[in-house]
C-alpha positions as CSV (number, residue, x, y, z in Angstrom):
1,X,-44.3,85.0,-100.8
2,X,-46.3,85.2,-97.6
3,X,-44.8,88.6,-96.7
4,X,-46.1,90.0,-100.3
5,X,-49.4,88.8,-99.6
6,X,-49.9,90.2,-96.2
7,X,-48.6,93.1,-97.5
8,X,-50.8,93.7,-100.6
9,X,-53.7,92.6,-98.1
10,X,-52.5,95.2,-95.4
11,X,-52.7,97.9,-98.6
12,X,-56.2,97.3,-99.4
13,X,-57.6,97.6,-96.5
14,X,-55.4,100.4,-95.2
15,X,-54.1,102.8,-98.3
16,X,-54.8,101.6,-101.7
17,X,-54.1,103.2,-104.9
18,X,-56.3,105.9,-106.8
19,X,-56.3,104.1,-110.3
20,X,-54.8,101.3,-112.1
21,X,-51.7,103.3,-113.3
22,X,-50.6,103.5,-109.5
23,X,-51.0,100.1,-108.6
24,X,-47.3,99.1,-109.8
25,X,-46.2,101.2,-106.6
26,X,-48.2,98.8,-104.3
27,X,-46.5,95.7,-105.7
28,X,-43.0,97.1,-105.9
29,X,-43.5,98.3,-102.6
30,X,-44.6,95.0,-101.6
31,X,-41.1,93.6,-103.4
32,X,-39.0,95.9,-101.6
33,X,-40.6,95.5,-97.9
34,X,-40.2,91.9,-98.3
35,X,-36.8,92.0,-98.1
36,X,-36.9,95.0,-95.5
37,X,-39.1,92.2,-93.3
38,X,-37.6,89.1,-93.8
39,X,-34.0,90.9,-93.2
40,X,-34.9,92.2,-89.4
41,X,-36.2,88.9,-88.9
42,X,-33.4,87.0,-90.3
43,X,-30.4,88.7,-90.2
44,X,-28.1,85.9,-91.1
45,X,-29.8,85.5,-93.9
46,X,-28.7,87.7,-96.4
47,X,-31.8,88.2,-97.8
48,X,-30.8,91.6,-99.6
49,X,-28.0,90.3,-101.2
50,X,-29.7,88.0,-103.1
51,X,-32.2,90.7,-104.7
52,X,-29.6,91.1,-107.1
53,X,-29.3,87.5,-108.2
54,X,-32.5,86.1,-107.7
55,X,-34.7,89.5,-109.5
56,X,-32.6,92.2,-110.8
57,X,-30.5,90.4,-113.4
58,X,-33.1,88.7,-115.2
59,X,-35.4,92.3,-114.9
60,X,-31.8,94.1,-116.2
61,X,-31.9,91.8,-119.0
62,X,-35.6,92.4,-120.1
63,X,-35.2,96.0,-119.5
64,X,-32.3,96.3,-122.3
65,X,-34.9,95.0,-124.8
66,X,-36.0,97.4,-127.3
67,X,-39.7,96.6,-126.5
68,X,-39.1,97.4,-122.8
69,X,-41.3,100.3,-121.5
70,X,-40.9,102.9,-118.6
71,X,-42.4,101.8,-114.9
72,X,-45.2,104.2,-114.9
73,X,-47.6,104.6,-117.8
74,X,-51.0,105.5,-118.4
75,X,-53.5,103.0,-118.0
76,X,-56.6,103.5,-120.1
77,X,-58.3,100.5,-121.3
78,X,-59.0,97.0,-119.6
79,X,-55.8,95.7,-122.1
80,X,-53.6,98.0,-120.5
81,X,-54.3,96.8,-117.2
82,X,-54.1,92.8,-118.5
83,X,-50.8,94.1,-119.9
84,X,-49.6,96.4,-117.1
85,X,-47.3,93.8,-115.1
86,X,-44.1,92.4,-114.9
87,X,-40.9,92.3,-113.1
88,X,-40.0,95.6,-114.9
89,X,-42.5,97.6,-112.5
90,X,-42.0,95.8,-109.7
91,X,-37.8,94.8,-109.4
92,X,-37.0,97.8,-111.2
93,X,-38.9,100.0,-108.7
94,X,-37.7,97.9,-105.9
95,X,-33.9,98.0,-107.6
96,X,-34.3,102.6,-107.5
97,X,-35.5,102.6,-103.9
98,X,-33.1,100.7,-103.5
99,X,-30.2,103.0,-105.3
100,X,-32.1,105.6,-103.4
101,X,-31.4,103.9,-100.2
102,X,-27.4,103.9,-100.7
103,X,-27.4,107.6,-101.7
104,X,-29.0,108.8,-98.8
105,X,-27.1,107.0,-96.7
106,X,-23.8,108.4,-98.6
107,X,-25.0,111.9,-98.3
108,X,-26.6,111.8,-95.0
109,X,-25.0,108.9,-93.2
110,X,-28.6,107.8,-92.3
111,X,-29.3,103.8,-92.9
112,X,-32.6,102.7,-94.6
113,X,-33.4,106.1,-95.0
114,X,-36.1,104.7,-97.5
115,X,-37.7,102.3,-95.6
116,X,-38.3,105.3,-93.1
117,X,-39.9,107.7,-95.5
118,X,-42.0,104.8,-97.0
119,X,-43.3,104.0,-93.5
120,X,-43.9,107.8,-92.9
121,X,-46.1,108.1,-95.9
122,X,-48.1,105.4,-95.3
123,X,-48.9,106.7,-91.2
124,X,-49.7,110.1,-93.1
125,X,-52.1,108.6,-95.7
126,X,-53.9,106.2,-93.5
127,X,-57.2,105.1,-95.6
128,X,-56.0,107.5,-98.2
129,X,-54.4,107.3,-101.5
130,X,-51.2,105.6,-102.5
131,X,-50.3,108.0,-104.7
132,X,-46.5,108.0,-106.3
133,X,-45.8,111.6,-107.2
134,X,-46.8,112.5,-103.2
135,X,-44.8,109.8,-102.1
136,X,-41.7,110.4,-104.2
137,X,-41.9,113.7,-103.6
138,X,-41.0,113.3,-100.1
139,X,-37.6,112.4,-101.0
140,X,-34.5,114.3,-100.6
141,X,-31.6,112.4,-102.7
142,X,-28.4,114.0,-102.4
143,X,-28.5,117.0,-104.6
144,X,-32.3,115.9,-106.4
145,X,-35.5,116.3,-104.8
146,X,-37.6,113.4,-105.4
147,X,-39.2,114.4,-108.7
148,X,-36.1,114.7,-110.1
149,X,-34.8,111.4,-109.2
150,X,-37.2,108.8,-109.1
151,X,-38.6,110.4,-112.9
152,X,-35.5,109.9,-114.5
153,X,-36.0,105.9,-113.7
154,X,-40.3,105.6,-113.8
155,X,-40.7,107.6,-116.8
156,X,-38.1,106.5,-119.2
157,X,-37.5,102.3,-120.0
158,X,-34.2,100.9,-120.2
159,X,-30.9,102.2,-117.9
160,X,-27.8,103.8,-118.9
161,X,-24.5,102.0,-120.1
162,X,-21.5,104.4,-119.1
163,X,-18.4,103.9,-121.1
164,X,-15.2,105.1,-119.1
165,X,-11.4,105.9,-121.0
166,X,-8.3,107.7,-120.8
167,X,-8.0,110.2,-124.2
168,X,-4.2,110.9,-123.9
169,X,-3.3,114.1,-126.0
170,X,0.6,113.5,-127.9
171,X,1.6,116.6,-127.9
172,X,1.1,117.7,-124.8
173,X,1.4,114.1,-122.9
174,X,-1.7,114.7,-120.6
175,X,-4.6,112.3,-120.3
176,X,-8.6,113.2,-119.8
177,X,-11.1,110.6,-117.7
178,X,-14.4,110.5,-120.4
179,X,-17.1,108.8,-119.4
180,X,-19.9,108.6,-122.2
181,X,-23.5,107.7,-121.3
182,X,-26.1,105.4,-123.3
183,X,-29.1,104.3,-123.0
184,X,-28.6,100.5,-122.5
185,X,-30.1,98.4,-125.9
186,X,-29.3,94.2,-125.5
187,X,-28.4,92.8,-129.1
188,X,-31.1,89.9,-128.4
């Protein structure tokens, strides 16, 4: 809690964000750093691992909702801003730099390749904008760029569900892998 706060203080007074449809990236970025921080303090810890039990289940579960929305949306009236938080924005974000993290690391063999280019952008845009296209964009992610990536996760809600089988064919005695992707809908 203390990290989040210095860190949304540290934002306003050096980057902040142009308009309120940016300002999930500030408090996702604050999510994800906390762990980044408290993690080189205290190694032994564990801190990361518990991400997963402590924020992304519960943000998995409202995110299969049918009335869940996509992390970045337009902001245009004083209701959209009363209405423009919850764990969706910021765990979900945290949860893709996250996934961005491991495939860089897979394709590059480079670790906490995102906690470098998030620390890049904000030396470059000191007093500046926090802006997420420009810093998204700074991404290479295996074979996407970082448009491609991060929109597939900021502008759509929900995630996928991927169903995996063996079709066997009789007559000829082979079998194909099919995997079949959804988009993830709870029954609740």
């Amino acid at each position: 809690v203390i990290f989040i706060f210095v860190f949304l203080k540290w934002c306003g007074n050096f980057i902040s964000f142009r308009w309120w449809t940016d300002l999930w990236l500030q408090e996702a970025l604050a999510n994800y750093l906390k762990y980044q921080a408290i993690d080189a303090a205290f190694p032994q810890w564990n801190i990361k691992d518990q991400f997963y039990t402590g924020e992304l289940l519960k943000t998995m579960f409202d995110d299969s909702l049918s009335v869940s929305h996509p992390i970045q949306k337009s902001v245009n009236s004083r209701t959209d801003i009363d209405g423009l938080f919850d764990n969706i924005e910021v765990t979900k974000t945290a949860a893709i730099f996250k996934m961005a993290d491991y495939y860089m690391e897979q394709t590059t063999g480079i670790k906490d390749n995102t906690l470098a280019h998030i620390v890049s952008f904000l030396r470059d845009n000191e007093y500046g904008f926090l802006i997420p296209d420009e810093i998204t964009s700074t991404f290479q992610i295996g074979p996407w760029n970082g448009h491609e990536f991060f929109d597939r996760w900021l502008l759509q809600p929900n995630f996928p569900q991927i169903f995996a089988h063996f079709v066997g064919n009789a007559s000829t005695g082979n079998y194909t892998f099919q995997l079949i992707q959804n988009r993830h809908l709870s029954e609740h």
